[in-house]
C-alpha positions as CSV (number, residue, x, y, z in Angstrom):
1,X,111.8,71.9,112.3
2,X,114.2,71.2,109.2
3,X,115.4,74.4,107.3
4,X,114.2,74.5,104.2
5,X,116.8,74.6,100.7
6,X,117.1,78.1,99.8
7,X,116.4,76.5,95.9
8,X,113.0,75.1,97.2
9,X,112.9,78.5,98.7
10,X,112.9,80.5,95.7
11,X,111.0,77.9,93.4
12,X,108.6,77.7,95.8
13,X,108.1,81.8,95.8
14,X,108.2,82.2,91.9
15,X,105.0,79.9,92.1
16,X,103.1,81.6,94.5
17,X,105.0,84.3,95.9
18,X,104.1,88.0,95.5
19,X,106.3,91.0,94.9
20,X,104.2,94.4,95.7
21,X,104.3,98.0,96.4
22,X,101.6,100.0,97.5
23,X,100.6,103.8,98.1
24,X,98.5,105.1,100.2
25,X,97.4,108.3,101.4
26,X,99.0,109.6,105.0
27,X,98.5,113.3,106.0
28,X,101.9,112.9,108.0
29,X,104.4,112.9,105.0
30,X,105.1,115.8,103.4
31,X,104.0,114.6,100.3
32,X,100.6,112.9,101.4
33,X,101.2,109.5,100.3
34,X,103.4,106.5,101.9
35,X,105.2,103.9,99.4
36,X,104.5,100.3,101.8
37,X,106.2,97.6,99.9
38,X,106.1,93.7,101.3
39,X,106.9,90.2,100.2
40,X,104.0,87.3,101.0
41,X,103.2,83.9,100.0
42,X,99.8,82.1,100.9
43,X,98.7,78.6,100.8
44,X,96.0,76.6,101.9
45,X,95.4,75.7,105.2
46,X,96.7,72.3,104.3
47,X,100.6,73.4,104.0
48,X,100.4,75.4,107.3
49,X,103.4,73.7,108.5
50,X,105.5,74.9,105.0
51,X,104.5,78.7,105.8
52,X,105.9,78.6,109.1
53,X,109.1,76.7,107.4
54,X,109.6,80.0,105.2
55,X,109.1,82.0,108.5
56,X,111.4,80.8,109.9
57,X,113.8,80.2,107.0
58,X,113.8,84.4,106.9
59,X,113.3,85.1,110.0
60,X,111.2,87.5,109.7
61,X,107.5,88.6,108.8
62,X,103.8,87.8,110.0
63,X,101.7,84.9,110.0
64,X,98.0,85.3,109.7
65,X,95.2,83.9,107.9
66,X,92.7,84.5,105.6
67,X,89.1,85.7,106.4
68,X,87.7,84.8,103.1
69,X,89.1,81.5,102.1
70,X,91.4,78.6,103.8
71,X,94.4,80.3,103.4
72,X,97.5,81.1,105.2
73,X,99.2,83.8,104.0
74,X,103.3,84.7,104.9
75,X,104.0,88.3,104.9
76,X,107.0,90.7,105.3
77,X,106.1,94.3,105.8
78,X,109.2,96.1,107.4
79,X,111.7,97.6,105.1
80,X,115.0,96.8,107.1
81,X,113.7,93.0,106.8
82,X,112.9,93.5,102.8
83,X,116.1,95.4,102.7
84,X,118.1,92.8,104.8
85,X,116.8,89.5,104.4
86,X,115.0,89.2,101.1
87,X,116.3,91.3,98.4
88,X,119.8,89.4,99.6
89,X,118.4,85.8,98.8
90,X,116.4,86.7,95.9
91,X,120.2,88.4,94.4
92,X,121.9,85.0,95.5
93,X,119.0,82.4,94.6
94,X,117.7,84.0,91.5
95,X,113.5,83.7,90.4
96,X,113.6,82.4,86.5
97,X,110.1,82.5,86.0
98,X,108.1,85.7,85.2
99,X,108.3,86.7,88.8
100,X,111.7,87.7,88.0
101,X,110.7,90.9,86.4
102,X,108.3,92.0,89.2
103,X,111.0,91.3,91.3
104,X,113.7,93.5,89.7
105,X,111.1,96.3,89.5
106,X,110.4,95.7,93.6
107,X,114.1,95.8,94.2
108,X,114.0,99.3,92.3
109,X,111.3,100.4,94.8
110,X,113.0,99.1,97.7
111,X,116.4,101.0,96.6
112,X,114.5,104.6,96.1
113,X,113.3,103.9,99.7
114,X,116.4,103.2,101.2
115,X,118.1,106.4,99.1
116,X,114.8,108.4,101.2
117,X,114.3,109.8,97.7
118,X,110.1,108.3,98.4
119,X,109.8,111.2,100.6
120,X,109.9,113.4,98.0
121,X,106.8,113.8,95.4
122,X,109.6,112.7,92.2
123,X,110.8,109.5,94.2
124,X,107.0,108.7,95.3
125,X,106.1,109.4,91.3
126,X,108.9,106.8,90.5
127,X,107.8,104.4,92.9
128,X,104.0,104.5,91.6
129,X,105.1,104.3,88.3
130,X,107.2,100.9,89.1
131,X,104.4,99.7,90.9
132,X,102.5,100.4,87.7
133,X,105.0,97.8,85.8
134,X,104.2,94.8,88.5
135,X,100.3,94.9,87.5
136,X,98.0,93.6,84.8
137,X,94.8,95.2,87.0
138,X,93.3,98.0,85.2
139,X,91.4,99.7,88.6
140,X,95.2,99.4,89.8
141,X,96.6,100.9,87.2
142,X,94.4,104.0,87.0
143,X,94.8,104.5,91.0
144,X,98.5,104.6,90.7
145,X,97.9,107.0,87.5
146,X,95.7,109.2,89.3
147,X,98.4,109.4,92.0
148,X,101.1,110.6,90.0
149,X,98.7,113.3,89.1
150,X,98.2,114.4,92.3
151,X,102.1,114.4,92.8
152,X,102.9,116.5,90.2
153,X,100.2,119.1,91.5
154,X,102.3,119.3,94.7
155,X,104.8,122.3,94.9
């Protein structure tokens, strides 16, 4: 399989790639809420062959596909793989589109995680408010809201 150009790579992502940061609730961590960041792309069904190009090209992530449409969809999940692999091509092959900014305020996320400062209640409270800058949704917006509420009732 020919490597892909890391160019292609990048334009290719700030089309249809997807920078994003979730929260969700897990009675394990102190605070009761996990930051889980990840990088994914999908396409149809059609360009199966390109997904497992970018796969490879990372070396890293999952496969899987859709159960609601004819999509394919490329995701990374694990932090040392975000951390290691693509914040470094994203810092040497730059986005130029508007998926710049939701990638600067990812790399922000990914940094307070790798500082452990998420598993406090103020580094979680950062991190939702980030994740509050990387969406348009208003359902989204007023769940991460309502987070940082609960955070700041924690002692």
């Amino acid at each position: 399989m020919k490597r892909l150009n890391p160019y292609y790579v990048t334009g290719l992502v700030d089309g249809e790639g997807s920078f994003y940061v979730g929260i969700l609730p897990r009675s394990h961590n102190y605070v009761g809420w996990e930051a889980r960041p990840s990088f994914s792309l999908s396409q149809n069904e059609e360009n199966k062959k390109l997904v497992f190009q970018l796969k490879s090209f990372f070396r890293c992530g999952t496969i899987r596909p859709s159960k609601k449409d004819r999509m394919i969809k490329y995701e990374v999940r694990c932090f040392k793989d975000l951390n290691q692999k693509i914040i470094p091509h994203f810092d040497k092959y730059q986005l130029v589109g508007e998926k710049k900014k939701n990638y600067e305020v990812f790399k922000k996320a990914i940094r307070i995680i790798s500082e452990e400062k998420h598993l406090k209640k103020n580094g979680l409270k950062d991190i939702a408010k980030l994740a509050i800058k990387m969406t348009k949704n208003p359902r989204r917006i007023k769940y991460l809201e309502k987070i940082i509420t609960l955070l700041e009732g924690i002692v």
